[in-house]
C-alpha positions as CSV (number, residue, x, y, z in Angstrom):
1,X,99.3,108.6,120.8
2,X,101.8,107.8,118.2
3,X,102.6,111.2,116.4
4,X,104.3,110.8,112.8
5,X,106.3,114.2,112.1
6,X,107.2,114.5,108.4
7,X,109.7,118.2,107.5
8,X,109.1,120.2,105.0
9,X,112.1,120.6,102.0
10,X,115.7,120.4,103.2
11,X,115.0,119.2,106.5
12,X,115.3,115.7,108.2
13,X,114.1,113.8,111.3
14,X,116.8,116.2,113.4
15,X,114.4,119.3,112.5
16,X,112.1,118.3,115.1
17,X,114.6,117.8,117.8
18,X,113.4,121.0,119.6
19,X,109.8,119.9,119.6
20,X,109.8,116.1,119.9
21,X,110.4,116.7,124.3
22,X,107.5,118.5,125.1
23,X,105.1,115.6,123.0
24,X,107.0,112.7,124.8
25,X,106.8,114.8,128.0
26,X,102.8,114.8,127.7
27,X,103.0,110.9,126.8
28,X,103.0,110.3,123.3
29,X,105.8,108.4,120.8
30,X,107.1,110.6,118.4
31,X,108.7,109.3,114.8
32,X,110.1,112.0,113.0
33,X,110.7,111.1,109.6
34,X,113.5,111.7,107.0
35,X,112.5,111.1,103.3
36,X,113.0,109.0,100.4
37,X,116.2,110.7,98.4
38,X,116.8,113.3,100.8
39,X,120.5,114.5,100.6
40,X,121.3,112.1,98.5
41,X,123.1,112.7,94.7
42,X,121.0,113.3,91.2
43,X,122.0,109.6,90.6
44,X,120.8,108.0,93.5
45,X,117.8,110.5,93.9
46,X,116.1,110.2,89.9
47,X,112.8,108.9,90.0
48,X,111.6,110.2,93.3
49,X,108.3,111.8,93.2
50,X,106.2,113.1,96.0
51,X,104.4,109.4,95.5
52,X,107.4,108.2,97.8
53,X,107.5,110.2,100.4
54,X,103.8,109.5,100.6
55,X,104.4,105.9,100.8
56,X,107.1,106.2,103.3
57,X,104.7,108.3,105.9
58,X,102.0,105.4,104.9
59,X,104.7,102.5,105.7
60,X,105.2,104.5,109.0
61,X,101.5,104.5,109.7
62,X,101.2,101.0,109.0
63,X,103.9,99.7,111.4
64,X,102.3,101.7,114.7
65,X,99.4,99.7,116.2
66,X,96.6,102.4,116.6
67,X,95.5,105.9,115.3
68,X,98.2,108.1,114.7
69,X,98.5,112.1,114.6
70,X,100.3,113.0,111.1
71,X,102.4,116.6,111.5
72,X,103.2,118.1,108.3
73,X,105.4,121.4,108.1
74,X,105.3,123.0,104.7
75,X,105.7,120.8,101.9
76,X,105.4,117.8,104.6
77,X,101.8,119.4,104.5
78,X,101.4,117.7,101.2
79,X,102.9,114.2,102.7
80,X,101.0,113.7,105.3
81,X,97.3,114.9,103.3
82,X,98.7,112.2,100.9
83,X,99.0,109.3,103.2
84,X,95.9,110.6,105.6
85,X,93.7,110.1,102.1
86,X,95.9,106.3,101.9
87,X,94.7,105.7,105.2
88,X,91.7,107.7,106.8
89,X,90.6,105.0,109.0
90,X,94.1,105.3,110.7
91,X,94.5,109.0,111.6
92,X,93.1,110.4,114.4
93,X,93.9,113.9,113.4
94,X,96.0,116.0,111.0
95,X,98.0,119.0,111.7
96,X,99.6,121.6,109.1
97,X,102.3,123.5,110.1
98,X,102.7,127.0,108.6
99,X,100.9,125.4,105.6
100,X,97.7,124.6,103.9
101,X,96.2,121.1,103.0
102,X,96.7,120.5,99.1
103,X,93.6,119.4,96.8
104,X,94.0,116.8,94.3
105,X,96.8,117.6,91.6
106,X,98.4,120.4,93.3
107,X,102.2,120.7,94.0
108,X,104.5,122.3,96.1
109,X,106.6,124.7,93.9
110,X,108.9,125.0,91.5
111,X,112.9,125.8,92.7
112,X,116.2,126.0,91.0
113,X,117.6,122.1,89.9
114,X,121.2,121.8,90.1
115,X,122.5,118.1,89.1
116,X,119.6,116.7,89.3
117,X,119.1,117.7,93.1
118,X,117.3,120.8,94.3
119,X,119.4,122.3,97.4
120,X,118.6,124.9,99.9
121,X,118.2,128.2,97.9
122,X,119.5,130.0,101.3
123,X,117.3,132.6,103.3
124,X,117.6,135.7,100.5
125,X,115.4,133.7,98.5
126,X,112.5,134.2,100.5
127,X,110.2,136.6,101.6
128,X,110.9,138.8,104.9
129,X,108.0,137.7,106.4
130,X,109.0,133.5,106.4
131,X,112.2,134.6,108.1
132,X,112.0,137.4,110.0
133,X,112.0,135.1,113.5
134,X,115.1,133.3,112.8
135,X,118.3,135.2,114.2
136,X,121.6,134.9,112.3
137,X,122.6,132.2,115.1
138,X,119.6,130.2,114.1
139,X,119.7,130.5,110.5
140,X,123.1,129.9,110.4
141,X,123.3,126.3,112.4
142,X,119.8,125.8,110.2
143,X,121.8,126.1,107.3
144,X,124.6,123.7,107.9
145,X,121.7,120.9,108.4
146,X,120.1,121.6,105.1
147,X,120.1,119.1,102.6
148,X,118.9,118.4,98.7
149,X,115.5,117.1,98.3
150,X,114.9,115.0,94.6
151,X,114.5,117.2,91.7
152,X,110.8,115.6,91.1
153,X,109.1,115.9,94.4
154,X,108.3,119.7,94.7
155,X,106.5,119.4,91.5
156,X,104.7,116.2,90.9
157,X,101.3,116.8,91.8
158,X,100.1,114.8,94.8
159,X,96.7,112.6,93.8
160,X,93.8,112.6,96.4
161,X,91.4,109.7,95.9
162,X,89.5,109.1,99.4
163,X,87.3,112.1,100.7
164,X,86.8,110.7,103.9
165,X,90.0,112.5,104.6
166,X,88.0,115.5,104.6
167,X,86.2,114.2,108.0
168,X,89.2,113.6,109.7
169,X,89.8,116.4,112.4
170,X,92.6,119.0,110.9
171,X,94.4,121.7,112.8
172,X,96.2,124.5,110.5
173,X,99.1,126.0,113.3
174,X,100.1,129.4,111.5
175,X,103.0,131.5,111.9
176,X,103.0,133.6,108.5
177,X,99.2,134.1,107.7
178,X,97.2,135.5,109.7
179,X,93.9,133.7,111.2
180,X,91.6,136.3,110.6
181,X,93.3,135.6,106.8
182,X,92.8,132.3,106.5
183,X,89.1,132.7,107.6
184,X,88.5,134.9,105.2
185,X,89.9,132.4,102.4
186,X,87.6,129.9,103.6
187,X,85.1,132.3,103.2
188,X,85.3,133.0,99.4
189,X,86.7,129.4,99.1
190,X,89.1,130.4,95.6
191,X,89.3,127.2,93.8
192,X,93.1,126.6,95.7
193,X,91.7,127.0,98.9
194,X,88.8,124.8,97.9
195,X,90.0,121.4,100.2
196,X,90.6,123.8,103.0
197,X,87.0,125.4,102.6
198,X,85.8,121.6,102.4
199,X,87.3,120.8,105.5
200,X,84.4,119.3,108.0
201,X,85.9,119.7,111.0
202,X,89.3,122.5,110.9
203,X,90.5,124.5,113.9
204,X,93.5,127.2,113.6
205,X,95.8,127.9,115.8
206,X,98.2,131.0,115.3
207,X,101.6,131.0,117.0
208,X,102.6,134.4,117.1
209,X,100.9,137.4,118.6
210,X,100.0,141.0,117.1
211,X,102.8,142.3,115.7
212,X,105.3,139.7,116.9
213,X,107.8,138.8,114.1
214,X,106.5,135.4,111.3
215,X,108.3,133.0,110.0
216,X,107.5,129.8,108.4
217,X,110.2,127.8,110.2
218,X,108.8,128.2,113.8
219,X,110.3,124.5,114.7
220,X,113.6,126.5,114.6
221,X,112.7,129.4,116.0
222,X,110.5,128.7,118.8
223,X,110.0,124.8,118.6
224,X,108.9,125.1,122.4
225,X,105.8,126.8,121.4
226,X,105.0,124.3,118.4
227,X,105.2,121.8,120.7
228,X,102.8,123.0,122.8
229,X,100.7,124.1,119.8
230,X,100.4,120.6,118.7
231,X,99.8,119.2,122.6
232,X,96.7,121.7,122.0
233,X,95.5,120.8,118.8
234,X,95.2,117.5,120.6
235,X,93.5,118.9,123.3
């Protein structure tokens, strides 16, 4: 199976290093992507919209021969529901890492722009509980690899048109919310949960056991155990 593996902000093809052996191991082609305008200057990175690095994960899908699996960590979530609702009839399956599958007009976030680029805010700026299973070794060699992502692309809303996509099997592999959580959201089904409570056919897999430290970077900190999270999802 040809799996497409698209990185959340600040991150490129290289942030799947540490999980890309254990899928070609078990027999599948991998193609970590890096996107459209990533690392590159306010000049050469205006314009960009999520709309592009939707296209560029639907170029990918169009080039393999066959289904494919689409990976999406974190704002790659939003990539990869994009181009499965571009091409339904193409994906096999859909997994979400550490993130939930957008509904139509919904955006990443919002971060500090700096020349026209948005860089890495550094660790501080988030929440214990999305890094509290990197070590300073890890978030240190994590940091030199960071790069800008296009001012544009974390909030231009991502437009769904095809609800076939809600047929296609999804996996949601969690490190920072609990399952039992994320049950219970698909349960009252808020109106931003309400793609991921129209879900037809959704399995969860959590990564980390009671009272073992989150994080939503788990391809850093234990990409050995996403790997085989994935190998299960496809299971």
């Amino acid at each position: 199976m040809d799996i497409i593996l698209v990185p959340g902000l600040w991150l490129d093809a290289s942030s799947w290093d540490g999980v890309v052996p254990a899928l070609e191991r078990a027999g599948h082609v991998t193609h970590p992507l890096t996107m459209p305008g990533v690392g590159a200057d306010g000049e050469a990175a205006r314009g960009i919209t999520i709309d592009d690095w939707v296209a560029a994960t639907v170029d990918t899908i169009d080039r393999v021969d066959g289904p494919v699996v689409l990976v999406g960590h974190s704002g790659g979530g939003n990539v990869v529901y994009g181009a499965l609702d571009a091409r339904p009839e193409r994906v096999a399956q859909v997994v979400f890492l550490d993130t939930f599958p957008p509904g139509d007009g919904q955006t990443i976030w919002e971060f500090p722009v700096v020349d026209g680029v948005i860089p890495f805010p550094g660790w501080d700026f988030f929440e214990e509980g999305e890094v509290a299973d990197l070590d300073a070794a890890t978030r240190a060699a994590a940091s030199e690899r960071t790069l800008s992502v296009p001012e544009l692309v974390p909030t231009s809303p991502l437009r769904l048109r095809d609800e076939r996509r809600r047929v296609v099997p999804a996996t949601m592999i969690t490190g920072t919310v609990p399952e039992a959580e994320i049950r219970g959201i698909i349960e009252a089904a808020p109106e931003w949960a309400a793609e991921l409570a129209s879900l037809a056919d959704l399995r969860i897999i959590q990564l980390n056991a009671p009272g073992e430290p989150t994080g939503h970077w788990p391809q850093l900190a234990k990409p050995e155990r996403v790997g085989a999270a994935i190998l299960d999802a496809l299971a």
